[in-house]
C-alpha positions as CSV (number, residue, x, y, z in Angstrom):
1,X,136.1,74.7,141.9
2,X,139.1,76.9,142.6
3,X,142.6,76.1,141.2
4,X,145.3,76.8,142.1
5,X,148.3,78.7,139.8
6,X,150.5,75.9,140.7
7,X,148.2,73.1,140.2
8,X,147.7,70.9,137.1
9,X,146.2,72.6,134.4
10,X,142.7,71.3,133.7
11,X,142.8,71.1,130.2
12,X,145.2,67.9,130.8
13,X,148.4,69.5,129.2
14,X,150.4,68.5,132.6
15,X,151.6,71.8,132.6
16,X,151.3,74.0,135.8
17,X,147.9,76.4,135.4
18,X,149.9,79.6,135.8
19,X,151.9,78.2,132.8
20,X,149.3,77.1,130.4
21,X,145.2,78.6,130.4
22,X,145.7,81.2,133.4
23,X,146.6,83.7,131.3
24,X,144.2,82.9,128.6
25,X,141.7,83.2,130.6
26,X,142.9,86.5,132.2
27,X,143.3,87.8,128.8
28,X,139.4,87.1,127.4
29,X,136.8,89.7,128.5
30,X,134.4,86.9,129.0
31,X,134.7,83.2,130.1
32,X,135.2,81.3,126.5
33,X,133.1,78.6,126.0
34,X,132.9,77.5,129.9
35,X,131.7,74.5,130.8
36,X,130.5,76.2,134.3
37,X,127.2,77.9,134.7
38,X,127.9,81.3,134.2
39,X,124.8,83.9,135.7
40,X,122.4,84.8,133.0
41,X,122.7,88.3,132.0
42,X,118.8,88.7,133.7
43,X,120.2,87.0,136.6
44,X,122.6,89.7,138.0
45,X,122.4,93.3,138.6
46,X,123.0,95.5,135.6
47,X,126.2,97.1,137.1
48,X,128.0,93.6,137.1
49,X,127.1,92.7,133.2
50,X,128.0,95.1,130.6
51,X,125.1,95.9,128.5
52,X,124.8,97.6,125.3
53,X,121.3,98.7,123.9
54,X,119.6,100.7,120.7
55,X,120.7,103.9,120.5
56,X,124.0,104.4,122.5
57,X,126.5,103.4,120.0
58,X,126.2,107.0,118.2
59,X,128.0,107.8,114.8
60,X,131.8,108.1,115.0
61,X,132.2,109.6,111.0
62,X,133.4,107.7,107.8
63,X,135.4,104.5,108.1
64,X,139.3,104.5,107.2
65,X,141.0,101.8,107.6
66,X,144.6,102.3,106.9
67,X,147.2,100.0,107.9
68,X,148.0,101.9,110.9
69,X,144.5,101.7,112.5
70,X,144.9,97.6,111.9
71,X,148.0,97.6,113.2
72,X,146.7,95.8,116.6
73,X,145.9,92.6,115.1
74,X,149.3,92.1,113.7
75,X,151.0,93.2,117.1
76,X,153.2,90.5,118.6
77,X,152.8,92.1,122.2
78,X,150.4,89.2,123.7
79,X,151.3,85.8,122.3
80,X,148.4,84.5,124.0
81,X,145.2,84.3,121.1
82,X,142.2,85.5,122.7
83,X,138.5,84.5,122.6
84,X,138.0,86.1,119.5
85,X,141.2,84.7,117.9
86,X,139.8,81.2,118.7
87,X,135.9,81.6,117.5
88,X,137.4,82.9,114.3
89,X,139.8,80.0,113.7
90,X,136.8,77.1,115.1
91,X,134.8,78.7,112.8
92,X,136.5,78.7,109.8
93,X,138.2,75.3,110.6
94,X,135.7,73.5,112.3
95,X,137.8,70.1,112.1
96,X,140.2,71.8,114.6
97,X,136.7,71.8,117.1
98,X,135.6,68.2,116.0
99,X,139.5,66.7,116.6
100,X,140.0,68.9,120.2
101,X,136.8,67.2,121.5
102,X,137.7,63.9,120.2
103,X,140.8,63.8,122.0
104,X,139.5,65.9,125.3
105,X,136.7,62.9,125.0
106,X,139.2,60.6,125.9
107,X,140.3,62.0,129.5
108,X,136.9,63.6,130.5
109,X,133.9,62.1,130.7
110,X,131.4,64.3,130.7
111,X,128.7,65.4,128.7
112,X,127.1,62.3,127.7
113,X,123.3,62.8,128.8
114,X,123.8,66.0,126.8
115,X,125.2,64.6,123.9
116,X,122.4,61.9,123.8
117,X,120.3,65.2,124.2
118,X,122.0,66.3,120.9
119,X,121.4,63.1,119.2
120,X,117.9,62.6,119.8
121,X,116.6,66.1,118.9
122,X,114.2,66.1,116.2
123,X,113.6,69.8,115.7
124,X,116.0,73.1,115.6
125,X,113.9,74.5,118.7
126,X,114.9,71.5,120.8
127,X,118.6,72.1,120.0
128,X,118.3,76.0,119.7
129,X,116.9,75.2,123.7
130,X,120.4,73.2,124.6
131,X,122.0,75.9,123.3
132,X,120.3,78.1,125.6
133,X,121.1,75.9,128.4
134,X,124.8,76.8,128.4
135,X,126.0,73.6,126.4
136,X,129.1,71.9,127.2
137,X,132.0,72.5,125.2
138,X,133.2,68.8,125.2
139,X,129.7,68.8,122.9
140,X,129.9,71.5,120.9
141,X,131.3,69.9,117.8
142,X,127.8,67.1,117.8
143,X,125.9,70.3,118.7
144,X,126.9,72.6,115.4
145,X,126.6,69.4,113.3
146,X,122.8,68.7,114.3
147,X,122.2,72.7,114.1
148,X,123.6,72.5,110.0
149,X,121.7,69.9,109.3
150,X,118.3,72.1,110.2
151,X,120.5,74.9,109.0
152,X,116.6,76.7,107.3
153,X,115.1,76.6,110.7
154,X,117.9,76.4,113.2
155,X,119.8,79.7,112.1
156,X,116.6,82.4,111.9
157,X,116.0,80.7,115.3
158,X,119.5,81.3,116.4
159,X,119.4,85.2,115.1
160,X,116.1,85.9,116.8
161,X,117.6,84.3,120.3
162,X,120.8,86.8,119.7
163,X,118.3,89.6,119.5
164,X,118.2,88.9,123.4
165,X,120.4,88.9,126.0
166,X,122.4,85.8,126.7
167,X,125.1,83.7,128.3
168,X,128.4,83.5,126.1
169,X,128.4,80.6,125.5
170,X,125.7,80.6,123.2
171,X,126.7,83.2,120.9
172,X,130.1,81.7,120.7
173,X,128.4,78.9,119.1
174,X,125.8,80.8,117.3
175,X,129.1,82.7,115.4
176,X,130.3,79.3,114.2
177,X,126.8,78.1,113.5
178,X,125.8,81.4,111.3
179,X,129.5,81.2,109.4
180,X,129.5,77.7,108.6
181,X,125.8,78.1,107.5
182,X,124.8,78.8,103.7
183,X,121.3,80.7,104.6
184,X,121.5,83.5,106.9
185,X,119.2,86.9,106.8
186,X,121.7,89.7,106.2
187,X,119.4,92.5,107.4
188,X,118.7,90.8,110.5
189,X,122.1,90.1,111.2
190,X,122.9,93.9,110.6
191,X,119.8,94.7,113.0
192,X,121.9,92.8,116.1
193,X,124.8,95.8,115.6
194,X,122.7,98.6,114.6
195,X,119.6,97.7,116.7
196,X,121.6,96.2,119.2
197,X,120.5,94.7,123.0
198,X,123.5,92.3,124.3
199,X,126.0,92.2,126.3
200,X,129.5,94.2,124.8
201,X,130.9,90.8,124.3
202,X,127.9,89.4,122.1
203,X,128.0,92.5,120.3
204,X,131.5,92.5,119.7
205,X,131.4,88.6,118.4
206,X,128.5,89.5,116.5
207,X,130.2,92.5,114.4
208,X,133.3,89.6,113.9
209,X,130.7,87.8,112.4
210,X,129.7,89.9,109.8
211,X,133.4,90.8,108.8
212,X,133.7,87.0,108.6
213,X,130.5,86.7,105.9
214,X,132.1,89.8,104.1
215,X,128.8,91.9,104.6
216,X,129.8,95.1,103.2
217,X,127.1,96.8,104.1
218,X,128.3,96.2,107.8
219,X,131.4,98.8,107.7
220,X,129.7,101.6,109.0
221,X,128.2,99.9,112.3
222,X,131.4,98.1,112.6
223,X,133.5,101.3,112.7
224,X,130.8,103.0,115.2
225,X,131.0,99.5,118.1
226,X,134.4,99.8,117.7
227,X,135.1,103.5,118.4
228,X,132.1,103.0,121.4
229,X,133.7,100.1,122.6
230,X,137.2,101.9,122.7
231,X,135.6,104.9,124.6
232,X,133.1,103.3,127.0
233,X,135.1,100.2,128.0
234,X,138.9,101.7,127.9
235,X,139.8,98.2,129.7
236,X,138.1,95.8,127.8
237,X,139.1,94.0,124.8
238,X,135.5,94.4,123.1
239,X,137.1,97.1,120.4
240,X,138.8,93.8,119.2
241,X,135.5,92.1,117.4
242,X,134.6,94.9,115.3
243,X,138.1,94.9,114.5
244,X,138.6,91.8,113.4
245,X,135.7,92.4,111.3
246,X,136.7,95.5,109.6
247,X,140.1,94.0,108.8
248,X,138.6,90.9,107.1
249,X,136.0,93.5,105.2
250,X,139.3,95.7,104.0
251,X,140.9,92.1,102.7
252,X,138.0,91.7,100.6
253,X,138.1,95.1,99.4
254,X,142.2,94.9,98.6
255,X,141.6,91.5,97.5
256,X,138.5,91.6,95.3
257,X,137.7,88.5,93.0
258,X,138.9,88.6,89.5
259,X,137.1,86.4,86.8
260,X,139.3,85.8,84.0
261,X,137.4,86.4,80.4
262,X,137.0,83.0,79.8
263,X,135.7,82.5,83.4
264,X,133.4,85.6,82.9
265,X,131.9,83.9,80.0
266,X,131.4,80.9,81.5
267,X,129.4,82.4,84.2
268,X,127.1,84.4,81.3
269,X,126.7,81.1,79.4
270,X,125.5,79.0,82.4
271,X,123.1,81.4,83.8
272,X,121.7,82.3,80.3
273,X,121.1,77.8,79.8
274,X,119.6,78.6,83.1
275,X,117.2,81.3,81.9
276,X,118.8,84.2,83.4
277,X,120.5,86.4,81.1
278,X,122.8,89.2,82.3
279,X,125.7,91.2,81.4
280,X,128.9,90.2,81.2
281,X,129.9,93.1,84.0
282,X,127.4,91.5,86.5
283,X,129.5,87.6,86.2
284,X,131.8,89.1,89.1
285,X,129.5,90.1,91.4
286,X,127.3,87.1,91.2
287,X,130.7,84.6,91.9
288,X,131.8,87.1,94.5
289,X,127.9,86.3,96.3
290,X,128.4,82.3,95.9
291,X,132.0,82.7,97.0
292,X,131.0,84.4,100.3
293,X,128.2,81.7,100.3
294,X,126.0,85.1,100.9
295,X,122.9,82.3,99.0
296,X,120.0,84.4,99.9
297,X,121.3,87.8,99.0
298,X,122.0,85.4,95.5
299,X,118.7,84.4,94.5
300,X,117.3,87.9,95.7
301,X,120.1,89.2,92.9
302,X,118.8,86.5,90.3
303,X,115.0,86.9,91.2
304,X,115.7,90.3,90.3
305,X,116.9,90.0,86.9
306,X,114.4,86.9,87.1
307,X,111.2,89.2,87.7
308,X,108.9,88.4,89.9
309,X,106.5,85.2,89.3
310,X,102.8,85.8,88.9
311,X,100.4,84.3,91.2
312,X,99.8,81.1,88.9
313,X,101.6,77.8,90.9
314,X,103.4,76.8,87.7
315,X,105.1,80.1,86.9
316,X,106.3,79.7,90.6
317,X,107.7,75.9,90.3
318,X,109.1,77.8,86.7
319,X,111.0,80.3,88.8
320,X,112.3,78.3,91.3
321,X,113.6,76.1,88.8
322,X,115.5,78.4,87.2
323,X,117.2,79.9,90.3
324,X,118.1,76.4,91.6
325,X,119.4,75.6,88.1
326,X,121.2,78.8,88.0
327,X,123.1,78.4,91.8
328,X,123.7,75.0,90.8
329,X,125.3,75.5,87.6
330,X,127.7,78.5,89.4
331,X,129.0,76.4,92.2
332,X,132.0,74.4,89.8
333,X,133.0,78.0,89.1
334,X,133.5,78.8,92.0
335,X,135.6,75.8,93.6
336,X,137.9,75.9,90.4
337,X,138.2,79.7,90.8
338,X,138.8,79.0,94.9
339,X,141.5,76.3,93.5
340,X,143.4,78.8,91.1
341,X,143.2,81.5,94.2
342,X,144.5,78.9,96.8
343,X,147.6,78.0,93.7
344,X,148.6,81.7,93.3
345,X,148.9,82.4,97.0
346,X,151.2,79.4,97.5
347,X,153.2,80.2,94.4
């Protein structure tokens, strides 16, 4: 349906649509979260949907990210967020999602096969499917929900799914889903930027994404999209992603976590109760892992130091035990650490 700049905005602000989303929308390289069927990358001819596959990003030298190169995200130029701006902050406070589509729910009444859709699935493939089927926004918020609950299955489903083309929509949601989740494959998340077959705009959310999880191992291949973004697509705002990215991996590198000596000891004591002894220079990086809820590059760490089990069921159970015991006994640390940060920064 076309609307007009001077009609009523859709969104049901009963402001003019030249006045309120008009410009948002002209500002996103892609349609953001659109409730309309969009044509499937397969769907259209190549020279209408910007692809980007293995092998033509290239190598654009070693990152430096001074204050000047991030000086675009800080620019006051556009005081209209883009896509990216709102998939970071629905991501990392998913109650703004939840309360937006309780109050849209109230106007618009849509959605509600889908939603029962939502409800009734009893598997992450059947919802990893609704996903595929360009889900409706107004059901987003019921959608991520069910996908965390499966979060073991749903999210290596998710990953493989991005290591295809698809509709934005679903990798806007597959960004929030990932972040909010505690188990995701690192590698195979890297493989989506440096093995990469999407469209610019999935690959650009995608290297947000793993600025967001503080993947350090990402800064390379988010320093190469952005540079091939900037040069193949001068008039696109896919540079922005990797951007984004990079500055929340400089943050992390400016703003390392800090364990006090009583903290640091803590962390020894628990883990050794736990049966995993390490050295007091190791406490930091195993809190700065369950702080970036990076759980799988954790017990990889521990199993490590752990050894691996032999073949016998019991030394297995043994092992398992002990790395369960070990995460469980870390994650007080970390919220009263997460307290004392979040004290400091309003002091």
């Amino acid at each position: 349906m076309d609307i007009g700049r001077n009609d009523p905005c859709p969104c049901g602000s009963r402001k003019k649509y030249k006045k309120c989303c008009l410009p948002l929308r002209q500002n996103h390289p892609q349609p953001l979260l659109s409730a309309e069927k969009e044509p499937f990358p397969n769907d259209v001819p190549d020279d209408q949907y910007e692809f980007v596959t293995a092998g033509e990003v290239g190598d654009y030298g070693t990152p430096v990210l001074t204050q000047e190169f991030l000086s675009p995200l800080s620019s006051k130029a556009s005081p209209i967020p883009s896509s990216y701006d709102l998939i970071l902050n629905l991501a990392e406070r998913p109650e703004l999602l939840q309360k937006t589509n309780q109050l849209v729910g109230r106007f618009i009444f849509r959605g509600k096969e889908e939603a029962r859709k939502i409800k009734k699935a009893n598997s992450a493939e059947e919802l990893v499917e609704i996903m595929k089927s360009n889900s409706d926004p107004i059901n987003h918020a019921l959608l991520l929900d069910r996908l965390l609950e499966k979060e073991t299955a749903s999210i290596p489903l998710i990953i493989s799914e991005l290591a295809k083309p698809q509709r934005d929509n679903f990798c806007e949601v597959a960004v929030q889903a990932i972040y909010r989740s505690r188990y995701y494959p690192e590698e195979d998340l890297l493989e989506l930027v440096t093995e990469p077959n999407a469209t610019a705009y999935d690959l650009s959310l995608i290297c947000m994404l793993l600025g967001m999880l503080e993947i350090e191992e990402a800064l390379q291949p988010l320093w190469n999209c952005y540079h091939f973004f900037k040069k193949k697509f001068p008039h696109r705002e896919y540079w922005k992603g990797p951007l984004i990215g990079l500055a929340e991996l400089k943050y992390r590198q400016d703003n390392p976590i800090e364990l006090s000596a009583e903290q640091c000891d803590i962390v020894v004591r628990n883990l050794q109760e736990s049966g995993i002894d390490i050295k007091p220079a190791m406490a930091n990086r195993i809190v700065d892992l369950v702080y970036a809820r990076r759980i799988l590059k954790l017990l990889n760490t521990l199993s490590e130091i752990l050894g691996e089990p032999n073949d016998d069921e019991q030394a297995q159970s043994e092992h398992r035990q002990k790395l369960t015991s070990a995460v469980s006994s870390l994650v007080p640390i970390v919220v009263q650490f997460d307290l004392s940060q979040q004290s400091d920064t309003k002091g």
